[in-house]
C-alpha positions in Angstrom: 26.5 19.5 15.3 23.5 19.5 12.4 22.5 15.9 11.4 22.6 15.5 7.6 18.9 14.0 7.6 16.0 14.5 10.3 14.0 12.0 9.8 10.3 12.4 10.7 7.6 9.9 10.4 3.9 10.9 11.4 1.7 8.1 13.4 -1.5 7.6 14.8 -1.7 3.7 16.1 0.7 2.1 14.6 2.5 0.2 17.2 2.2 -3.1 14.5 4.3 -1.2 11.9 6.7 1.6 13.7 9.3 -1.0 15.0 9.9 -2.3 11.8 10.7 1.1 10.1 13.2 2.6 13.3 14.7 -1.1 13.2 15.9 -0.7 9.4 16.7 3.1 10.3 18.9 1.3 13.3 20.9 -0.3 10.9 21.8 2.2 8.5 25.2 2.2 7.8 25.2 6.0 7.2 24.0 7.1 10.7 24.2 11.5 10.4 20.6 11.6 11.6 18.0 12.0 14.1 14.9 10.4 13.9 11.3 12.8 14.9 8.0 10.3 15.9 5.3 13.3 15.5 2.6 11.0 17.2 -1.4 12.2 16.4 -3.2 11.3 19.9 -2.2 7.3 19.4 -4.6 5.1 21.8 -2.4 1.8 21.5 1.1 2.0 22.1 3.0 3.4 19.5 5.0 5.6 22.0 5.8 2.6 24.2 7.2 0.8 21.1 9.0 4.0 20.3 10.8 4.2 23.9 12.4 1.1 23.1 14.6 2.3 20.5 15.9 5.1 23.0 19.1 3.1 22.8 19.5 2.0 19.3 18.5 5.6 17.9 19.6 7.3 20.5 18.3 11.0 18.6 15.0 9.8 18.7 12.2 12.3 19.7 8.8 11.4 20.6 6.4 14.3 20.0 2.7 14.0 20.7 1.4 16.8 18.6 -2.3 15.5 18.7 -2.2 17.0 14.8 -5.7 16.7 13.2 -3.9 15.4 10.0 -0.9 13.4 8.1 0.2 17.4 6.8 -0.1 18.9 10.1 1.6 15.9 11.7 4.8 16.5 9.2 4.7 20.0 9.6 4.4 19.7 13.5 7.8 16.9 13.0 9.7 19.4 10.7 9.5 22.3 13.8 11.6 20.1 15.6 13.9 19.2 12.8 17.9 20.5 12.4 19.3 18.6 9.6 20.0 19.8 6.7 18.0 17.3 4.7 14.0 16.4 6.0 12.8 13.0 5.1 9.4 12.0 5.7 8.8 8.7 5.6 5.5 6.9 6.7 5.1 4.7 9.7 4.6 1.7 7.5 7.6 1.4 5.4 11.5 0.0 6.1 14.5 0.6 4.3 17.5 -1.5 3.2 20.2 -0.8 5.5 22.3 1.5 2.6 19.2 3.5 2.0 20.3 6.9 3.6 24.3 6.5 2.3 23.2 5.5 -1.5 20.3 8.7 -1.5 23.2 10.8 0.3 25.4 9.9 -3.0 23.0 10.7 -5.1 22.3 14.5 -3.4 26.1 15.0 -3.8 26.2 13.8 -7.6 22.7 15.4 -8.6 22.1 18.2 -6.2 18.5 18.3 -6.1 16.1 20.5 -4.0 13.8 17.4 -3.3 14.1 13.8 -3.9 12.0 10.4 -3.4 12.8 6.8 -4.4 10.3 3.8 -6.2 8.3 2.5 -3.5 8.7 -1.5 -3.7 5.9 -4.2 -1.9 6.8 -5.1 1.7 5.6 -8.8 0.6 4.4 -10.7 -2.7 1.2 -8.6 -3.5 0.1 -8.5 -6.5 -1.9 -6.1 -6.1 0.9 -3.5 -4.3 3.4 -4.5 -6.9 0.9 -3.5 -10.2 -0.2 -0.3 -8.2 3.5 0.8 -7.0 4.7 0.0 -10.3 2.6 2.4 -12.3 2.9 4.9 -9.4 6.7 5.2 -9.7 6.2 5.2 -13.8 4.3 8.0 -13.5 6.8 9.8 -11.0 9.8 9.3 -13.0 8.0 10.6 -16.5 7.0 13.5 -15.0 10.0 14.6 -12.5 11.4 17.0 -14.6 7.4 18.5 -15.8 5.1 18.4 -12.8 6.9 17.0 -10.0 4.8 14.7 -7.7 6.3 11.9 -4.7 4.2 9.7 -2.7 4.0 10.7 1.2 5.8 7.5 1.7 9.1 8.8 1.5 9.8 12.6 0.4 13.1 13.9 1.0 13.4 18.2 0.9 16.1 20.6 1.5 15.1 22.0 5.2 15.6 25.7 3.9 13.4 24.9 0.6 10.7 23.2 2.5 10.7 26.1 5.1 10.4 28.8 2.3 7.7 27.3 0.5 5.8 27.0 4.2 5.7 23.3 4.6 2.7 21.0 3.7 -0.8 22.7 3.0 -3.1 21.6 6.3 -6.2 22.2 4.8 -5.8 19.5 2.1 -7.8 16.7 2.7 -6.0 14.1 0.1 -3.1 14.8 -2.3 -0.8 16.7 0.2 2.1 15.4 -0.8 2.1 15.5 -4.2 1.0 19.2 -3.7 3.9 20.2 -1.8 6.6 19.2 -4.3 4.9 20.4 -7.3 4.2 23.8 -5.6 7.9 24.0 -4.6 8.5 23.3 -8.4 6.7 25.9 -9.4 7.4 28.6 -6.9 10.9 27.7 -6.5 12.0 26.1 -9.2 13.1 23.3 -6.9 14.9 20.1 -8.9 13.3 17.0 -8.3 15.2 13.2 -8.6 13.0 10.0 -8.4 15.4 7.2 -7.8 14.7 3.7 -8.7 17.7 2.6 -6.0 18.0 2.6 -2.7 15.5 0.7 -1.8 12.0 1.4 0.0 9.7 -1.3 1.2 5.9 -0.3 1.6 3.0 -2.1 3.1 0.6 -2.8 0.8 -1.8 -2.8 3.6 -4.3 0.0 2.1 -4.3 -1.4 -1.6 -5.0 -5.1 -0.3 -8.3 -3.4 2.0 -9.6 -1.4 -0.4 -9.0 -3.0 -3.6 -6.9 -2.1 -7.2 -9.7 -0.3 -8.6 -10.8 2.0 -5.5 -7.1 2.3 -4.5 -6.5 3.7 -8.4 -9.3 5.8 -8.2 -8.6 8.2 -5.4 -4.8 8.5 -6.6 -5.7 9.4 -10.3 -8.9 11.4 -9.1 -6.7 13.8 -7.0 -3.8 13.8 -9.2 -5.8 15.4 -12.3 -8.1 17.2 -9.1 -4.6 18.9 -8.2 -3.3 19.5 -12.0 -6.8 20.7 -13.3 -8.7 22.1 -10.8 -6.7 22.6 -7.4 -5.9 20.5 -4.0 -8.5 17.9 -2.9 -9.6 20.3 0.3 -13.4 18.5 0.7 -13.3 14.8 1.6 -14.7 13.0 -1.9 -14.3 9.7 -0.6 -13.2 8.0 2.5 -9.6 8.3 3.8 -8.3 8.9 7.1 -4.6 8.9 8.5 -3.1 6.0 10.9 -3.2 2.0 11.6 -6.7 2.4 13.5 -8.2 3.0 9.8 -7.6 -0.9 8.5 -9.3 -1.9 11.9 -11.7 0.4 11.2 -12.9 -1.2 7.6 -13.2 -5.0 8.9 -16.3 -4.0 10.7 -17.9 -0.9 8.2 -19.2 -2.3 5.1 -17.5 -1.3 2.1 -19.1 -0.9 -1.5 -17.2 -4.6 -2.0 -18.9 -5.9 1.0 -22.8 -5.0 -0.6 -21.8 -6.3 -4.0 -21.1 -9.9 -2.6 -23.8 -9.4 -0.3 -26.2 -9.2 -3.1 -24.7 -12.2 -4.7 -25.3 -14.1 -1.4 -21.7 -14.4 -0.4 -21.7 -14.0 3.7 -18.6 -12.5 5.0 -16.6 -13.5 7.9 -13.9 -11.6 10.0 -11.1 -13.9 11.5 -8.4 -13.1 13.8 -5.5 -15.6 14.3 -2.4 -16.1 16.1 0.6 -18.1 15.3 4.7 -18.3 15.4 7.6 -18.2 12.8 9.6 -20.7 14.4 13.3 -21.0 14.3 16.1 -23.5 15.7 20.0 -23.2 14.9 21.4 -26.4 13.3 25.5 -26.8 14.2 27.8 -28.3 11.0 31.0 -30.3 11.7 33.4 -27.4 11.4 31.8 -25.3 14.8 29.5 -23.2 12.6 25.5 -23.2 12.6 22.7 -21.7 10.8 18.8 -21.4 11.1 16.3 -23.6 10.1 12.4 -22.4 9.9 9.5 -24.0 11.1 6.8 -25.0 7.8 3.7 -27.1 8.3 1.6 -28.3 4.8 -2.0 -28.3 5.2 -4.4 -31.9 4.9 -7.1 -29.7 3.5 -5.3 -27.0 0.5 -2.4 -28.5 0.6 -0.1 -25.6 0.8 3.1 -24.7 2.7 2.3 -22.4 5.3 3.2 -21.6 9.4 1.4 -22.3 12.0 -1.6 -20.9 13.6 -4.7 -20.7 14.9 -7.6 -18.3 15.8 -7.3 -16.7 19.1 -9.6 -18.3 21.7 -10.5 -21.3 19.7 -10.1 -23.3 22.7 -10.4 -21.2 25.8 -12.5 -17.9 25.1 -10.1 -15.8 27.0 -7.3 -16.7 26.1 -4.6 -14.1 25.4 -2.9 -14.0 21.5 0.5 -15.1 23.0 -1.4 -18.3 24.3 -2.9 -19.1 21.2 0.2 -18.6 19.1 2.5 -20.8 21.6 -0.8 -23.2 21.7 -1.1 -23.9 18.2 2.6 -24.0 16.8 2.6 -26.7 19.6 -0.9 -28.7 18.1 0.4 -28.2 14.1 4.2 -28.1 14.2 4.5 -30.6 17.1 7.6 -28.6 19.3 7.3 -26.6 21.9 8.9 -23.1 21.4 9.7 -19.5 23.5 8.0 -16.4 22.1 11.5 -14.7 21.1 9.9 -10.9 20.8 7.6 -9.6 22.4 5.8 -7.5 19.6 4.1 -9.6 16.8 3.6 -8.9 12.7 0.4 -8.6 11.2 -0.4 -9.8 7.8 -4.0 -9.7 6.2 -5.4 -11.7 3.6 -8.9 -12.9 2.1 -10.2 -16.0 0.7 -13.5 -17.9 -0.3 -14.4 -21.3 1.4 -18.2 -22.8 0.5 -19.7 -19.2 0.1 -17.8 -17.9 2.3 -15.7 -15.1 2.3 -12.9 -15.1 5.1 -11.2 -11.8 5.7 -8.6 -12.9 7.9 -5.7 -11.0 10.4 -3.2 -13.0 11.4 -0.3 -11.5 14.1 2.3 -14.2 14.2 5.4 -14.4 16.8 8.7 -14.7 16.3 9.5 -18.1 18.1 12.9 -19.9 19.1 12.8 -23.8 18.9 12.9 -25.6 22.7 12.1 -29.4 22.3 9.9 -31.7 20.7 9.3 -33.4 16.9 7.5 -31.8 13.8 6.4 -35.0 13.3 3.9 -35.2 16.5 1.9 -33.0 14.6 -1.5 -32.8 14.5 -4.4 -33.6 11.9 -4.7 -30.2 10.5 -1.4 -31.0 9.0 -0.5 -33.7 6.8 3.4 -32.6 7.3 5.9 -30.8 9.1 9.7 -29.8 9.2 12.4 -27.7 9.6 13.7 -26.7 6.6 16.8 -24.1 6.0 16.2 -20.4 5.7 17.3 -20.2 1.6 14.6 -22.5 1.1 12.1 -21.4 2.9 10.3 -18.4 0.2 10.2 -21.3 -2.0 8.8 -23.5 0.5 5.8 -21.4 1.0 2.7 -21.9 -0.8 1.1 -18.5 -0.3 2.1 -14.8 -0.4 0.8 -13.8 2.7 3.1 -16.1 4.5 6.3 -15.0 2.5 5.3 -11.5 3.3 5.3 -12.7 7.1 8.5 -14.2 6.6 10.2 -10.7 5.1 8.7 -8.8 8.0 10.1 -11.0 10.3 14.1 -10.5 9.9 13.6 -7.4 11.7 11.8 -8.8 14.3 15.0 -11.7 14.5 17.6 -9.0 14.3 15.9 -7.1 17.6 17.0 -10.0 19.5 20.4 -10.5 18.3 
């Protein structure tokens, strides 16, 4: 029987984000589709992570197309797509769980040729929420004029997206928006941008390279497209999967020389640390979690625990650390709950310092010991209940942990 939806989401290393996105697709309550990985020669261990929702999603295809780029890696997924509707979404997004009903509702009501939704921060960037905000201004203003959707999420009739040939391979940046306005004009395809359902989006990219640089490219190869054709030469640096981000802590970006020139030295950190939870029982049989928070001697602020990796023994493993130092700042000993962690990035200035710092954190279940035994670092620590933990928290970074997360807790329900 055709699926309503193939979903197909291109990846090259991005075993940090994939579990997140097939999660949320897990949970859909509309569930007339089959999900297509169209892996690009991953070197971690995106597939492994993919194997594990054989169960969960049991449609779910694994296809190591060793595609060149994010087009041909869509294009390569689409071969092996039946539904009637293609989504592609990218491997670093999630969707709330009536995402693929409320979108189907709207295709019945509207009856567009191609569809996409507003692209919302997976966290409390700033940043993310500024730049996806003007991004899905600019979408809905022009829907109807010179249709344009962010490779985060396009959704296209199968028989459409077959007739107009797919995405353009040779297009080095702006593929996306190419392909829907080129169906527009071509085909006259209708195009909907929908503020609801939902979709979550890392802010990952925006956060690395910066509002300005991140504005740049987008608006360059927008008018590029409308004024003088695709992007097909590469302008300016961009390249497709999670090995990228890794990529930039060590390469010295046009940000990096300015505050090298004004003396600021810079500093890459990698930490590990846990999310902590325990279940609290009321009189009536009944129980509910409670979180883990820690407040810092030095800033002050609310945060979880952790610690950079091999602080104390050089070789130890991240696991080690994380267990370690939930046990030094939050006092309890705890069980790592999954096995895969999240990863959340931030930067900050200490004496002239500039601290770009990764930090993977665990989800962790609660065994025995007091918040209170904590250690110096921290001037406090408690359980506190989940509604009040978002307030709890001092600092964005750590709420954007904490929203990333859920899925991780609802894996091991």
């Amino acid at each position: 029987m055709t699926p309503y939806y193939s979903i197909i989401i291109p990846t090259r290393n991005e075993e940090m984000n994939i579990g997140t996105l097939l999660n949320s697709l897990s949970e859909q309550t509309f569930q007339d589709f089959e999900v297509i990985v169209s892996d690009s020669n991953s070197k971690d261990k995106t597939s492994t992570v993919v194997q594990t929702y054989n169960q969960k999603l049991p449609s779910i295809q694994f296809i190591d197309g060793k595609s060149h780029n994010v087009a041909q890696a869509r294009n390569t997924g689409a071969k092996y797509a039946t539904g009637t509707w293609l989504i592609f979404l990218d491997a670093d997004v999630f969707l709330e769980k009536y995402y693929l009903k409320l979108l189907q509702k709207h295709i019945q009501i509207d009856r567009p040729d191609m569809a996409t939704s507003w692209n919302r921060p997976a966290g409390n960037s700033k940043r993310g929420a500024l730049i996806m905000g003007l991004m899905n201004l600019s979408m809905s203003l022009v829907q109807n004029i010179k249709p344009g959707a962010s490779g985060t999420c396009i959704c296209m009739r199968r028989t459409l997206f077959e007739k107009v040939g797919g995405f353009d391979e040779t297009i080095f940046f702006g593929e996306d928006t190419e392909l829907t306005f080129r169906a527009f004009q071509k085909e006259k395809a209708v195009m909907r941008v929908y503020p609801e359902p939902k979709l979550f989006v890392s802010t990952r990219r925006f956060d690395k390279e910066g509002l300005l640089v991140s504005l740049s490219k987008s608006l360059y190869a927008l008018f590029h497209l409308l004024f003088l054709g695709p992007v097909r030469k590469e302008i300016f640096p961009y390249e497709m999967g999670g090995q990228y981000y890794e990529k930039m802590t060590n390469d010295k970006s046009p940000m990096t020389n300015h505050e090298n020139k004004l003396h600021v030295r810079v500093k890459k950190e990698v930490a590990a640390g846990g999310i902590v939870f325990r279940k609290s029982f009321d009189p009536s049989g009944g129980s509910t979690r409670e979180w883990l928070v820690c407040q810092h001697s030095q800033h002050k602020g609310w945060v979880f625990p952790k610690g950079l990796i091999g602080d104390i023994h050089a070789n130890e493993t991240m696991e080690v650390a994380a267990l370690r130092e939930v046990q030094e700042e939050g006092g309890v000993k705890t069980q790592i709950a999954h096995p895969q962690p999240i990863r959340v990035e931030y930067s900050y200035t200490w004496s002239n310092m500039k601290i770009d710092k990764t930090v993977f954190y665990f989800l962790m279940h609660y065994i025995s010991g007091d918040p209170k035994n904590h250690d110096w670092e921290m001037m406090d620590a408690k359980f506190i209940s989940e509604e009040d933990v978002v307030n709890t928290l001092t600092y964005p970074s750590d709420r954007e942990a904490f929203a990333l997360i859920q899925y991780r807790l609802n894996e091991v329900k």
